[in-house]
MDTraj code that builds the backbone (N, CA, C; nanometers):
import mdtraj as md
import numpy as np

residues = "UNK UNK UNK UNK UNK UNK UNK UNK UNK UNK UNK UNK UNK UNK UNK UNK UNK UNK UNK UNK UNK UNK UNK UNK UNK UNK UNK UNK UNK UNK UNK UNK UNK UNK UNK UNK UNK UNK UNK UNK UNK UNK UNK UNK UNK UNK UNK UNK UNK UNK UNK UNK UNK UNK UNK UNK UNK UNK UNK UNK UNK UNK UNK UNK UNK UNK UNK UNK UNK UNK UNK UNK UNK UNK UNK UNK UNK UNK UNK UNK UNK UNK UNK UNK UNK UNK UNK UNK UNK UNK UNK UNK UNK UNK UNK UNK UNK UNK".split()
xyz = np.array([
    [0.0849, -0.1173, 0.0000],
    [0.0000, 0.0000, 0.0000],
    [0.0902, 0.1247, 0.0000],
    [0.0935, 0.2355, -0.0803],
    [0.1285, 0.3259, -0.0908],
    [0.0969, 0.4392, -0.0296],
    [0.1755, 0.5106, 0.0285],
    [0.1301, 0.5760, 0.1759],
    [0.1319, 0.7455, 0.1074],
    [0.0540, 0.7918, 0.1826],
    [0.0226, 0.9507, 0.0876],
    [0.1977, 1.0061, 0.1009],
    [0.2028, 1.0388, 0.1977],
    [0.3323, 1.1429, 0.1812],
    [0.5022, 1.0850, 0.0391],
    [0.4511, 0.9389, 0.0109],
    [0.5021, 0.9360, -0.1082],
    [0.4399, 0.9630, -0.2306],
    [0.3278, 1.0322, -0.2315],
    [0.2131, 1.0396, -0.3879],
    [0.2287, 1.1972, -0.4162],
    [0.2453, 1.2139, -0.5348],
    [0.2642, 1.3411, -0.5824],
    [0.1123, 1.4166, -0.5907],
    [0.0508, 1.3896, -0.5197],
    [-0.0813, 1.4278, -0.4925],
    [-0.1077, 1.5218, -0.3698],
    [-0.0004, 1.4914, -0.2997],
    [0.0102, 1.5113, -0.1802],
    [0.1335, 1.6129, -0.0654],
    [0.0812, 1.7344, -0.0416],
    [0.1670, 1.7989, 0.0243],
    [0.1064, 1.8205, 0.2058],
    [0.2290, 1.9139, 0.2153],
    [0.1707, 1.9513, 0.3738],
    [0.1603, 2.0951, 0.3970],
    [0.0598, 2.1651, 0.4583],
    [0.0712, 2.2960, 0.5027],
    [0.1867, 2.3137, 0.5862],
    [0.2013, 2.5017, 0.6077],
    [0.2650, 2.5176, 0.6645],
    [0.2987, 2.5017, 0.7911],
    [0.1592, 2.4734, 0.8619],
    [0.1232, 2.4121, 1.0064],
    [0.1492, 2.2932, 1.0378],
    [0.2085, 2.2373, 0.9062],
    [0.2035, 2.0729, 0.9338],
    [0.0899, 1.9990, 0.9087],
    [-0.0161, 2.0334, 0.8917],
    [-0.1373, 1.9981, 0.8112],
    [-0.1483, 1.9002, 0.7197],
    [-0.1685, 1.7845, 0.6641],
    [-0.1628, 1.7587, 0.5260],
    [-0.2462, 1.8215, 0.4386],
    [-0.2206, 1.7854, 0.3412],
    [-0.3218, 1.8611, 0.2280],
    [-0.3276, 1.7877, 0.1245],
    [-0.4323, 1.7309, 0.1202],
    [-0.4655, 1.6280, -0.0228],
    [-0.5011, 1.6949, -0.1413],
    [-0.4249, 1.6921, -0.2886],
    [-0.4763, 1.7242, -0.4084],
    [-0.5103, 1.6283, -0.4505],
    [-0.5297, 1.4961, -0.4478],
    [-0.6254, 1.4090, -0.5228],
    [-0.7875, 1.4164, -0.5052],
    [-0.7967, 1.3581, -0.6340],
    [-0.9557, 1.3983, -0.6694],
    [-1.0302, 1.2392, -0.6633],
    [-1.0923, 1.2166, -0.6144],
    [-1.1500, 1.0745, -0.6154],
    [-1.2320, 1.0597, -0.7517],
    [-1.1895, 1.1426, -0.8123],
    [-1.3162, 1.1086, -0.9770],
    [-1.2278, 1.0935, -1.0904],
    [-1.0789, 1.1102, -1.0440],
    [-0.9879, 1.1150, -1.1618],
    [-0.8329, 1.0327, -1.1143],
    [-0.8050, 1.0906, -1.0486],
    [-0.6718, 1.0299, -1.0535],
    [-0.6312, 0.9824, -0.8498],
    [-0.7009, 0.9152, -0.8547],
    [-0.7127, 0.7672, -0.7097],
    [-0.5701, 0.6676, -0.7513],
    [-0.4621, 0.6620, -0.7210],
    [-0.4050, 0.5972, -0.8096],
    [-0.4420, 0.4326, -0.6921],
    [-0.4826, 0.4079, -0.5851],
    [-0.5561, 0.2690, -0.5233],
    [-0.6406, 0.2942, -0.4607],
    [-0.6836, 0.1875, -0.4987],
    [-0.8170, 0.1785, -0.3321],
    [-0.8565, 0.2475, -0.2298],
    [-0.7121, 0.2464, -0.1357],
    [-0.7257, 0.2727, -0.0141],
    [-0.6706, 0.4269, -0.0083],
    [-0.6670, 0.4322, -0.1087],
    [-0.6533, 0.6169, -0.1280],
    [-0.7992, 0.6901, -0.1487],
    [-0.9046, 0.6071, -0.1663],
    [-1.0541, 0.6941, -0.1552],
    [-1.0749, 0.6906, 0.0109],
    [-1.0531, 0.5548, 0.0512],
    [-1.0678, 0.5608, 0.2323],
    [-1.0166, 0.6842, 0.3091],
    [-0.8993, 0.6865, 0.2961],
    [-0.7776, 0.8281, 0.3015],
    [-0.8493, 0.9335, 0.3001],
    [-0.9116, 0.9729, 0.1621],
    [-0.9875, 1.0866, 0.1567],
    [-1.1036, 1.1090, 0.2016],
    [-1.1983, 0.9751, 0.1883],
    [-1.2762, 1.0380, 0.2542],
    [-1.2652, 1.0668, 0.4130],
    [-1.2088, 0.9997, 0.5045],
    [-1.1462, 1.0330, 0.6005],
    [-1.1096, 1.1449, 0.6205],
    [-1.0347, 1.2033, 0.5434],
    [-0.9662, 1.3612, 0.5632],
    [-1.0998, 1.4332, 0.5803],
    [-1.1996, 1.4075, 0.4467],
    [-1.2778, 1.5205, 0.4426],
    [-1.3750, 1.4822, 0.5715],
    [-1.3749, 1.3906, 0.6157],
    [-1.5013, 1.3914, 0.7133],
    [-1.4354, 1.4851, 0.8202],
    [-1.3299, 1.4124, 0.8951],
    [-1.2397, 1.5097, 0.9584],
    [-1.2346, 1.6836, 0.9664],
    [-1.2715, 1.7242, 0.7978],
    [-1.3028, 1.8815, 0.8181],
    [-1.4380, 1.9185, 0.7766],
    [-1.4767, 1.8293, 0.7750],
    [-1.6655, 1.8356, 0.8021],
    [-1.6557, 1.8851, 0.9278],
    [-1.6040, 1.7857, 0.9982],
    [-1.6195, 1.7556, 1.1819],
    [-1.5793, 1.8693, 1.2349],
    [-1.4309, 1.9455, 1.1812],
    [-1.3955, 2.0889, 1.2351],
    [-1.4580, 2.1708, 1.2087],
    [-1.5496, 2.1957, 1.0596],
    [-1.6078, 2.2883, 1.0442],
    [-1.7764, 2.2919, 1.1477],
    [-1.8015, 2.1905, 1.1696],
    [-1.9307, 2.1443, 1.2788],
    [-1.8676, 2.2248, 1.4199],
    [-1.7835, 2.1739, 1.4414],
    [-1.7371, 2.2100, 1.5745],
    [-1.7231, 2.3818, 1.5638],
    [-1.6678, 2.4285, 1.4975],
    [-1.6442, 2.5763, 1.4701],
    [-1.7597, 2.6304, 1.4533],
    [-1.8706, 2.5499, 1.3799],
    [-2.0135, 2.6205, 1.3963],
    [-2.1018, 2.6055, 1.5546],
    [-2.0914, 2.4886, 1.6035],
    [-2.1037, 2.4674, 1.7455],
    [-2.0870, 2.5704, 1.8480],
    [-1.8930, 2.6063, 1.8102],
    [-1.8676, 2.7106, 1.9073],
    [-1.9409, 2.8480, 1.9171],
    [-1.9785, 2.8681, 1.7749],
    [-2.0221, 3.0102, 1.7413],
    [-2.1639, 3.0086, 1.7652],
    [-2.2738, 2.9505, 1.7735],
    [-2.3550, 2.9074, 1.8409],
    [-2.3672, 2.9574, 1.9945],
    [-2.2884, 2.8475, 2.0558],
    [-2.2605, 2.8723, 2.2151],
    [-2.1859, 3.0410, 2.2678],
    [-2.1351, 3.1154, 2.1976],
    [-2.0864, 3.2511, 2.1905],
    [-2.2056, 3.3463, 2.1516],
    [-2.3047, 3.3261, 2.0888],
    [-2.4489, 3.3516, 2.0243],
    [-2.5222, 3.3369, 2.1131],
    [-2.5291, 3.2480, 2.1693],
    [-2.6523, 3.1866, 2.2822],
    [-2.7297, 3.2816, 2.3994],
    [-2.6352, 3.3586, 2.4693],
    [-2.7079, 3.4479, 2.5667],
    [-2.7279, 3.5891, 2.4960],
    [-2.6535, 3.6413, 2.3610],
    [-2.6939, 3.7263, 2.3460],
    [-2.8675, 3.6999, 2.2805],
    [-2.8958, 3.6038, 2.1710],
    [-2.9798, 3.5492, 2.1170],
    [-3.0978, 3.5406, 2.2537],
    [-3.0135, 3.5154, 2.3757],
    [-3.1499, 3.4600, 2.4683],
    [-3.2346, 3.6230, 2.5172],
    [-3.1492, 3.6776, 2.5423],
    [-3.1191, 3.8996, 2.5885],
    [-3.2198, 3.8955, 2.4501],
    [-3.2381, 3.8473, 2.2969],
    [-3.2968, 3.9299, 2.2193],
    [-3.4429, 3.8450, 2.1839],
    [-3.4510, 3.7751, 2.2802],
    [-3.5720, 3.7028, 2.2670],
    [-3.6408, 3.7782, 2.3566],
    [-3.5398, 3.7791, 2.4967],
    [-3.6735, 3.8317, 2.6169],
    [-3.7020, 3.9531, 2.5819],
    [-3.6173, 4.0717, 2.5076],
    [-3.6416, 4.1873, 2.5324],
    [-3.7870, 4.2168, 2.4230],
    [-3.7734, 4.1138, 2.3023],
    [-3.8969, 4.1181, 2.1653],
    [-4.0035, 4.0306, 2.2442],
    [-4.0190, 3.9747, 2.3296],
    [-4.1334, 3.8942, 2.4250],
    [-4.1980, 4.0085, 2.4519],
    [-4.1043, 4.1146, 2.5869],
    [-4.1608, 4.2529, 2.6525],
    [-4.1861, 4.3270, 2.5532],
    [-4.1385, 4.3677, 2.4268],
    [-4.1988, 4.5032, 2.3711],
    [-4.3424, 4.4127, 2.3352],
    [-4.3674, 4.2826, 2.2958],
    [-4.4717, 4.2446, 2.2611],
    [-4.5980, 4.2569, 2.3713],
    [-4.5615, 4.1821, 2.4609],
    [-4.6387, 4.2219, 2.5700],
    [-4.6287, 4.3441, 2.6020],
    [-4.5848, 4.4599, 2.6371],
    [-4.5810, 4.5763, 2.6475],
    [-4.6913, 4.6230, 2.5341],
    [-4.7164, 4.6202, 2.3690],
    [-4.8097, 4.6294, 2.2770],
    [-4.9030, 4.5768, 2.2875],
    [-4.9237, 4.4716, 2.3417],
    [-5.0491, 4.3994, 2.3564],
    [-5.0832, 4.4839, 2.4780],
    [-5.0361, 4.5504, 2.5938],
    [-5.1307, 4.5834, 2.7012],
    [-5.1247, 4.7127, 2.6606],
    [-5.0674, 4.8229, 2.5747],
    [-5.1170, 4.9275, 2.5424],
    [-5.2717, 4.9282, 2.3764],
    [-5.2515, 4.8291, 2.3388],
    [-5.3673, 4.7852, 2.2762],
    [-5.4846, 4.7230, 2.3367],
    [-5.4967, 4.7063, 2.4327],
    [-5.5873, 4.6110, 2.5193],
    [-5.6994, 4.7188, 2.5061],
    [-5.6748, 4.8763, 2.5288],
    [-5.8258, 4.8917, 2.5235],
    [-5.9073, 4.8959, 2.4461],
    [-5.8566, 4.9023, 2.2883],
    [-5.9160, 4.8616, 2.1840],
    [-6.0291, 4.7789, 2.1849],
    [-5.9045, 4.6382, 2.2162],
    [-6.0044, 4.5051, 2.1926],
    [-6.1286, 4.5056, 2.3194],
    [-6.1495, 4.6179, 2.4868],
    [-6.2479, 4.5540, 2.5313],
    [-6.3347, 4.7212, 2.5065],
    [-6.3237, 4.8174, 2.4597],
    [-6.4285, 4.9160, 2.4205],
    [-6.4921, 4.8410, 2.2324],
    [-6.4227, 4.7476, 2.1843],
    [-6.4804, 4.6690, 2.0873],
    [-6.6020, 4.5662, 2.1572],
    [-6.5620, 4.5296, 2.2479],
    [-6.6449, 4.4051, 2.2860],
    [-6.7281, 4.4536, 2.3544],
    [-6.7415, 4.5410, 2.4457],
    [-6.8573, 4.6307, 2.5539],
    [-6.9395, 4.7154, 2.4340],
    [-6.9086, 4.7479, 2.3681],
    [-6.9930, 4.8132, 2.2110],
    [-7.0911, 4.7092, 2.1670],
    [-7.0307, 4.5877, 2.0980],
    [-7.1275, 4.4988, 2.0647],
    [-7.2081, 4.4340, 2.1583],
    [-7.2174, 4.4411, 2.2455],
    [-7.2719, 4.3794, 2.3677],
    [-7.4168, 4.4570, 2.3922],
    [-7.3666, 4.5959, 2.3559],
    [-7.5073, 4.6877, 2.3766],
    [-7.5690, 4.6996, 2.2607],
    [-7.7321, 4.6756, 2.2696],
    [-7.7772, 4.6759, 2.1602],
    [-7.8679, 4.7904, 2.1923],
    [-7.8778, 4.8622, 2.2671],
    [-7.8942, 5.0097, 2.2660],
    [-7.9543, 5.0907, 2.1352],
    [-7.8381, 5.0607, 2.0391],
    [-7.8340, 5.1274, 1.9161],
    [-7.9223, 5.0585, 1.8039],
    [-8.0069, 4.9698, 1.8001],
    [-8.0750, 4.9386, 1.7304],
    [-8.1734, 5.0034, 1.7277],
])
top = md.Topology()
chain = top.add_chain()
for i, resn in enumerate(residues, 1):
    res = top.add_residue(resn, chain, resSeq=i)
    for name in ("N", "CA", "C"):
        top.add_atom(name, md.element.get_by_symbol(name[0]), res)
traj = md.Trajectory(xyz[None], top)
């Protein structure tokens, strides 16, 4: 089995990273070089999940601050509208006006 860091497919970042240029639709030169890759890529699926995770959890209490405060202006509108809805309902109630 031919191991990546001998395949001309294959370099490393500057971090030490690997970095795969093979393409699994063209030039796989074995088998166990699609395993390889897909491996890698799940791997930065998984970091990019996690990096969305974090940013999430950094989001979270401000997101929670902009829920309660749009709850109160709502309720706050609903009880400055309230007298609307009961000088509507004490109106129809009287039939006075017939």
């Amino acid at each position: 089995m031919r191991q990546c860091e001998d395949c001309e497919y294959f370099s490393r970042n500057p971090d030490g990273t690997p970095h795969l240029l093979c393409d699994p639709f063209s030039n796989i030169l074995e088998p166990s070089c699609l395993a390889k890759w897909q491996i890698f890529h799940l791997e930065t699926i998984s970091r990019s999940h996690e990096a969305t995770l974090a940013m999430h959890r950094r989001l979270a209490p401000l997101q929670e601050k902009m829920i309660r405060h749009v709850e109160r202006e709502i309720e706050e509108t609903e009880e400055a509208d309230r007298w609307k809805l009961t000088d509507d309902d004490e109106g129809s109630d009287d039939e006075s006006f017939l």
